[in-house]
C-alpha positions as CSV (number, residue, x, y, z in Angstrom):
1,X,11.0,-7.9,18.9
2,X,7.1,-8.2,18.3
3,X,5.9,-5.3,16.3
4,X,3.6,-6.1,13.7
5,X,1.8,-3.8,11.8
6,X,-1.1,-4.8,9.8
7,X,-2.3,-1.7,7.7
8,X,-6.4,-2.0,6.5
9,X,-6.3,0.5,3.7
10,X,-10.5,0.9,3.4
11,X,-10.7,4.6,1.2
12,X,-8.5,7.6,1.7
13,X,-9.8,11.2,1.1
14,X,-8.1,13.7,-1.2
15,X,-8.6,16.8,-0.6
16,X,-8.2,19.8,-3.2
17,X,-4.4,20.3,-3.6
18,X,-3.6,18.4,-0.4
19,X,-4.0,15.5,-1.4
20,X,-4.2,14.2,2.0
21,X,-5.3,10.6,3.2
22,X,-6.6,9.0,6.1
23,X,-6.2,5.0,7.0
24,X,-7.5,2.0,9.3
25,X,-4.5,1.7,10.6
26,X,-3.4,-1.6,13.7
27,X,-0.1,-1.6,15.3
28,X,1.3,-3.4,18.1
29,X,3.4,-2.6,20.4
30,X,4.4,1.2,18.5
31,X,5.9,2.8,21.0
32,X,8.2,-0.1,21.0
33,X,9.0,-0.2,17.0
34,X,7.3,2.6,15.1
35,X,7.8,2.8,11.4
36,X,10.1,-0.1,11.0
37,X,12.7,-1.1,8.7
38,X,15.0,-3.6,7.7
39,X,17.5,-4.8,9.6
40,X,20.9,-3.4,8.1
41,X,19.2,-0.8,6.0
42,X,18.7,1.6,9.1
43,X,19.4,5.5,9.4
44,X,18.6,6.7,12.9
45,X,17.1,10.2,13.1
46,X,14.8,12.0,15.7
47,X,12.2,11.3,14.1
48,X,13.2,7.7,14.1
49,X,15.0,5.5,10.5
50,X,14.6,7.6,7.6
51,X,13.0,6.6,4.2
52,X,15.1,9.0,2.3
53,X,12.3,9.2,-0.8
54,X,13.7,10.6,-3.9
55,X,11.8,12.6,-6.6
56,X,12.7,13.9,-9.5
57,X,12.3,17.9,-9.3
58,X,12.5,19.2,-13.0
59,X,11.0,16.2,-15.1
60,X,7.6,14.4,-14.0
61,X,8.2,11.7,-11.3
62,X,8.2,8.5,-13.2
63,X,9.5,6.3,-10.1
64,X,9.7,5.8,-6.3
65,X,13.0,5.2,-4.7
66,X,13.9,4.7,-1.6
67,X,16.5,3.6,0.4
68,X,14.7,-0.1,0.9
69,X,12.7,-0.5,-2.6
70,X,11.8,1.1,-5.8
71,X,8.2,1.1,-7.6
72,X,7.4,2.6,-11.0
73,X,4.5,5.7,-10.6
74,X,1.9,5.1,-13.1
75,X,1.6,8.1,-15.6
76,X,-0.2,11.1,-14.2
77,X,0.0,9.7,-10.8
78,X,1.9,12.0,-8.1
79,X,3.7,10.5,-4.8
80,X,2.3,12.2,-1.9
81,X,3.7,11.8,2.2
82,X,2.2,8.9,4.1
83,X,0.9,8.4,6.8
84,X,2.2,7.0,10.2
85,X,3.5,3.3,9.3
86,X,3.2,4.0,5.5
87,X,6.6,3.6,3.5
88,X,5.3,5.1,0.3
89,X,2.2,6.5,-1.5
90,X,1.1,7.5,-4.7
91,X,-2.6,8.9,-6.1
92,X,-4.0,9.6,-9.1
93,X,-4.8,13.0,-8.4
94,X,-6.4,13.9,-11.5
95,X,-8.6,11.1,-11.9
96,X,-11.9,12.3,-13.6
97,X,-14.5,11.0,-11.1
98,X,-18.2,11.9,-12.5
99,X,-20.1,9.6,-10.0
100,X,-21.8,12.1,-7.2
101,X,-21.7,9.9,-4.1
102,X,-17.2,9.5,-5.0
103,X,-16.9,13.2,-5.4
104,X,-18.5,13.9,-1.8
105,X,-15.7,12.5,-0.5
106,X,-13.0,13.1,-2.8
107,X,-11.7,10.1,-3.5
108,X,-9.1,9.5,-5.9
109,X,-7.7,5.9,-7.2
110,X,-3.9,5.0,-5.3
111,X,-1.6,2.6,-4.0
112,X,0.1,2.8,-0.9
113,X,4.0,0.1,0.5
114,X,3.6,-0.5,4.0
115,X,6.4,-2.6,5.7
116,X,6.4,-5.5,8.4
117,X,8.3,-8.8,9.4
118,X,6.4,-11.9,8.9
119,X,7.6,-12.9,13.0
120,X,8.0,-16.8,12.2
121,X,5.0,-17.2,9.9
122,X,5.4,-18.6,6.4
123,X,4.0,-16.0,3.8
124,X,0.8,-17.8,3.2
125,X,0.1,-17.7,7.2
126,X,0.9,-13.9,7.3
127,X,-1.3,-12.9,4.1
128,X,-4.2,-15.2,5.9
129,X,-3.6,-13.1,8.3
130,X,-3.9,-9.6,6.9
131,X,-7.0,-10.8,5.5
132,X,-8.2,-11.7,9.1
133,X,-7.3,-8.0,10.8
134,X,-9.1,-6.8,7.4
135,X,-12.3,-8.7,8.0
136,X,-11.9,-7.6,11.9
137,X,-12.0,-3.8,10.9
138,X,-14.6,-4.3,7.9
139,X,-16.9,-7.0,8.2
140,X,-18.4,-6.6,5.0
141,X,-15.4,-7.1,2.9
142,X,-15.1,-9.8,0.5
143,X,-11.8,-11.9,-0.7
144,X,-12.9,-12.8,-4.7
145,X,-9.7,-13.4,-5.8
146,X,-6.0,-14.8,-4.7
147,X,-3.0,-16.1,-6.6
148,X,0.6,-16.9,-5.5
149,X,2.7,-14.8,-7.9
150,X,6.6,-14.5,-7.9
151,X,8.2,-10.2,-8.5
152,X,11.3,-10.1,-9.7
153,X,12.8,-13.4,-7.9
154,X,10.6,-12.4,-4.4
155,X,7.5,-14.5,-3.7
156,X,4.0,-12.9,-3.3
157,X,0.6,-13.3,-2.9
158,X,-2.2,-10.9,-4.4
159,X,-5.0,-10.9,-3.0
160,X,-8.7,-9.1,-4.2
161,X,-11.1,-7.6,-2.1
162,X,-14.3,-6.1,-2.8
163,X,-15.7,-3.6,0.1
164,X,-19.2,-1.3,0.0
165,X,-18.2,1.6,2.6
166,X,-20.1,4.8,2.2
167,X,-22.9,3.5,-0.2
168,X,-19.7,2.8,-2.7
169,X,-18.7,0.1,-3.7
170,X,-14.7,0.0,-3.8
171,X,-12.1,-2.7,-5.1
172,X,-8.9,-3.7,-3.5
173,X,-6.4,-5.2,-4.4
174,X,-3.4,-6.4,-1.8
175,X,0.0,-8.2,-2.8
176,X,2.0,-9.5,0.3
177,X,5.8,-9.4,-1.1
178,X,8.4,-11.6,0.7
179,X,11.7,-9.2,1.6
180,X,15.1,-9.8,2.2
181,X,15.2,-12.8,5.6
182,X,12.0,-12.2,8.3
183,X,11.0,-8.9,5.9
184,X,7.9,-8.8,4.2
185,X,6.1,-5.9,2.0
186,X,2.4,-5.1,1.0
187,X,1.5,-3.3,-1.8
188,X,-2.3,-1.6,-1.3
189,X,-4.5,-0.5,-4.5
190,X,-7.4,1.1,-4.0
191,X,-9.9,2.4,-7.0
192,X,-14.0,2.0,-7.3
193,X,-15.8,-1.3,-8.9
194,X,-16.3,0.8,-11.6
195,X,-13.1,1.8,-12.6
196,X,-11.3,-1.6,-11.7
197,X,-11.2,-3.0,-15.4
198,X,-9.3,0.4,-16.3
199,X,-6.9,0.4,-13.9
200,X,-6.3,-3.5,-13.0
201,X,-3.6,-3.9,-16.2
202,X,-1.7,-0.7,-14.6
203,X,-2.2,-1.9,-11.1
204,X,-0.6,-5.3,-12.5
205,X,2.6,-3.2,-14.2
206,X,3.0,-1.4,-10.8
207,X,3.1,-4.5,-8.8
208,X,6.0,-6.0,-11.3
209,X,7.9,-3.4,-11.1
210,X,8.6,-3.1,-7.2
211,X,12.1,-3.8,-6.7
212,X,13.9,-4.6,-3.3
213,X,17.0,-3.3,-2.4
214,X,19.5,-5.6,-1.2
């Protein structure tokens, strides 16, 4: 079935204790396949399959599991709930921001997993085309960097983005992970220019740590 679900993470807004986010979000066909997972790992519910996060209640949350993947939280960094078509998030929710123009809109540093098949594309042909969905929703933006890299026995590709939206100048940073058969994962970072040389060595330590479940 066709369903594929590009997510074009541009900033996400935190606000106070909420720590709420909003996304670019294109889907296809949703009515038809929303929030989809892999094939064999599927609980049905009402509310369609279940994700099943676990977090650790008396100690601070050091990891995400769920029932598809794991991913090590950076420390400090909280998991919060996704949005629609959004396997898992995280933000740094007490990141000191002193620039004027960030703190208008509350933005906090974080990286979201979103999930999708690669429908008969090779992983090279779907990460092209991410980047072209990307450049459809924010002309501006600006590939600087990309790399094949291999996570724990999976191929990936990382690819850096640079994107002025709002008068600020943010850096991406988005890692395509091939899954188990026709699966495929992508791994969002988000931060300012600014902060990017502080946070690209724990951006890199997240991204080696996700884990598929088979």
């Amino acid at each position: 079935m066709k369903n594929k679900i590009v997510i074009l993470i541009i900033i996400i807004v935190v606000v106070a204790a909420a720590v709420a986010g909003f996304y670019f979000i294109k889907q296809k066909n949703i009515a038809q396949e929303q929030n989809q997972v892999p094939k064999g790992n599927q609980e049905e519910t009402k509310n369609g399959p279940q994700q099943n996060n676990q977090k650790n209640t008396g100690n601070p949350q050091t990891k995400i599991i769920t029932d598809y993947f794991s991913v090590d939280l950076p420390t400090g960094w909280q998991e919060v709930s996704p949005s629609i078509g959004v396997s898992a998030m995280a933000v740094n929710a007490s990141e000191n921001i002193n620039d004027p123009a960030i703190k208008k809109i509350n933005f906090k540093s974080y990286f979201a997993v979103s999930f999708d098949t690669l429908q008969g594309k090779s992983l090279s042909e779907y990460s092209n085309s991410v980047k072209s969905e990307f450049q459809q929703v924010a002309s501006g933006v600006v590939f600087s960097n990309e790399q094949d890299i291999m996570i724990n026995g999976q191929s990936a590709h990382a690819i850096e983005a640079d994107l002025n939206q709002q008068e600020i100048n943010f850096k991406i940073l988005m890692v395509v992970i091939a899954g188990q058969e026709n699966d495929v994962w992508v791994i969002t970072f988000n931060t300012t220019k600014s902060s990017w040389d502080g946070y690209k060595e724990i951006f890199s330590e997240v991204v080696k740590s996700f884990v598929v479940k088979k």
